[in-house]
C-alpha positions as CSV (number, residue, x, y, z in Angstrom):
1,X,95.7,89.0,102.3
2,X,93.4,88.8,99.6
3,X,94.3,90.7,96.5
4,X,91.4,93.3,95.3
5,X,90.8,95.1,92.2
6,X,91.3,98.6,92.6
7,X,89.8,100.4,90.5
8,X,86.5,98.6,92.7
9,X,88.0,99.7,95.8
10,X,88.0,103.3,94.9
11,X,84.5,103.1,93.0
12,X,83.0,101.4,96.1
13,X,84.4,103.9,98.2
14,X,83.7,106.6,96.4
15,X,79.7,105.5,95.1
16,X,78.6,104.3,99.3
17,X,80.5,107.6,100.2
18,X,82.9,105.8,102.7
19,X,80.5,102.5,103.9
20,X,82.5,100.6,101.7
21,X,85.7,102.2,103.0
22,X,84.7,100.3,106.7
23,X,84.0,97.3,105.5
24,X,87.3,97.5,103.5
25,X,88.8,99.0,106.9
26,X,87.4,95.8,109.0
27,X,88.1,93.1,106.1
28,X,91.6,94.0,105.8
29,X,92.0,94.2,109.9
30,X,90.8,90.3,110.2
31,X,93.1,89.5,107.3
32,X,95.9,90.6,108.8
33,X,94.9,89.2,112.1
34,X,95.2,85.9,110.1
35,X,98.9,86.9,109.1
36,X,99.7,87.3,112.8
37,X,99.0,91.1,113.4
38,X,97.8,92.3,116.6
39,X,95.5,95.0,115.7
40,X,92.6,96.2,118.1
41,X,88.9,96.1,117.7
42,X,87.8,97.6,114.4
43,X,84.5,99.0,116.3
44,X,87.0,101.8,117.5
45,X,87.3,103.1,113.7
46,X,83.4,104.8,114.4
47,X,84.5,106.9,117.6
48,X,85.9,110.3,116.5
49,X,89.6,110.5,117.9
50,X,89.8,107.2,119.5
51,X,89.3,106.2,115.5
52,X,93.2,107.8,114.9
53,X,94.7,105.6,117.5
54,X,92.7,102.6,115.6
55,X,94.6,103.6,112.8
56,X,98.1,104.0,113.9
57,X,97.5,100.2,115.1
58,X,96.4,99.8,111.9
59,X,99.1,101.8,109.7
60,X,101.9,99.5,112.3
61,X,100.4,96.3,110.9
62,X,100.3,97.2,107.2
63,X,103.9,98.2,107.2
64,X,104.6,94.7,108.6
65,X,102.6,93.4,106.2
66,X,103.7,94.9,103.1
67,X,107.1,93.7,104.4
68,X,108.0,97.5,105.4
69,X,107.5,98.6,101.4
70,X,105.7,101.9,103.5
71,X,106.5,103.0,106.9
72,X,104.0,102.8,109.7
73,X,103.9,106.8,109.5
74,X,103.8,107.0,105.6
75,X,100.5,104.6,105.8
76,X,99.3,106.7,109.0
77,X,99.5,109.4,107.0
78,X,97.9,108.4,104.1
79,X,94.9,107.0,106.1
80,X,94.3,109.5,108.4
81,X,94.4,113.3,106.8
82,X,91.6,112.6,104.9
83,X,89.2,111.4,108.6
84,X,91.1,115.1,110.2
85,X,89.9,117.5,107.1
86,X,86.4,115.9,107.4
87,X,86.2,116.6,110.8
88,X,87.1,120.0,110.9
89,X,84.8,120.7,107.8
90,X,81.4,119.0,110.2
91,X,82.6,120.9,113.3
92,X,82.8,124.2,111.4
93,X,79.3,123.0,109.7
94,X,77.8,122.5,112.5
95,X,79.2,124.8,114.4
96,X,77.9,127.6,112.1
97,X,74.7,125.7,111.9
98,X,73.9,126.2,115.7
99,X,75.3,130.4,115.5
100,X,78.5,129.8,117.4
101,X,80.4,131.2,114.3
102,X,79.1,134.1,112.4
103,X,79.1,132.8,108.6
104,X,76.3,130.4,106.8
105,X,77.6,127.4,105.1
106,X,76.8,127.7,101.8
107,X,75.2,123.8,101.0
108,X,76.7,123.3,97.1
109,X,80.0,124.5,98.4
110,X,79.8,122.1,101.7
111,X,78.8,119.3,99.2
112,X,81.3,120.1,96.7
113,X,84.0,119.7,99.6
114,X,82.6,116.2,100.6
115,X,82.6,115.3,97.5
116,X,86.1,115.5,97.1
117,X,87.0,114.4,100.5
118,X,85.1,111.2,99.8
119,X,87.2,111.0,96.5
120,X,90.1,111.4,98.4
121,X,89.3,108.9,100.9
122,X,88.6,106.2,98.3
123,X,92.5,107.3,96.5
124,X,93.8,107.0,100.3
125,X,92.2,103.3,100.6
126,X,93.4,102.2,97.0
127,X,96.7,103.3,97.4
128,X,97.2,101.1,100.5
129,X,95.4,98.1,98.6
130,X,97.7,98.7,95.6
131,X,100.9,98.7,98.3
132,X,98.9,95.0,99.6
133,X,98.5,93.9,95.7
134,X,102.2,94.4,95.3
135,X,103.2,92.7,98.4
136,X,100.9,89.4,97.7
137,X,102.1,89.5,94.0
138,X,105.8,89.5,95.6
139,X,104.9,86.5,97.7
140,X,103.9,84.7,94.7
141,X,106.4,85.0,92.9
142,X,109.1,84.2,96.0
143,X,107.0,81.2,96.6
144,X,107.2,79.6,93.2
């Protein structure tokens, strides 16, 4: 695993409003592919509910990595409320977008909301990297 600066991975997360937060997604997959992980195909993270199965994958090989520090459902949960509230806020978008449901998003209120969900999906990612900080800094030391 390669040890990242945090405060970066929330920035970048937060500034390319979740691009950065796949490529930290995909980057930390093949690293712990490298560790022995079996984790599937990170092109499944882009397809809407077949991304939460990704992530239980995912959240499993964490825990193993971070030598059980978090458990597979503490990092499933971390990772994926943030993906389920932004869901529901585009289907209810959209849905009263098209006239299915009888109100009209208000636009600096829908943007407010993604504003803070991209927040919180940048704290969800740097939480996890702090939990893989700790872990390599553990190995160092047990190593030397």
């Amino acid at each position: 695993m390669i040890k990242r600066n945090l405060f970066l991975v929330w920035l970048l997360a937060y500034v390319t409003q979740g691009l950065y937060t796949l490529f930290w997604y995909v980057k930390t997959k093949q690293e712990m592919t490298n560790l022995g992980e079996n984790i599937r195909p990170a092109w499944m993270l882009i397809i809407p509910i077949v991304n939460w199965y990704w992530l239980w994958g995912y959240s499993q090989a964490a825990s193993k990595v971070m030598n059980q520090k978090l458990q597979p459902m503490t990092v499933y949960k971390i990772l994926i409320s943030i993906p389920i509230l932004t869901n529901i806020l585009v289907t209810g978008v959209l849905l009263a977008r098209s006239g299915i449901i009888s109100t009209t998003p208000d636009p600096s209120r829908v943007k407010l909301v993604f504003t803070i969900l991209t927040s919180l999906q940048a704290t969800a990612i740097t939480i996890i990297q702090a939990h893989f900080n700790q872990t390599i800094d553990q190995n160092t030391i047990s190593e030397n």
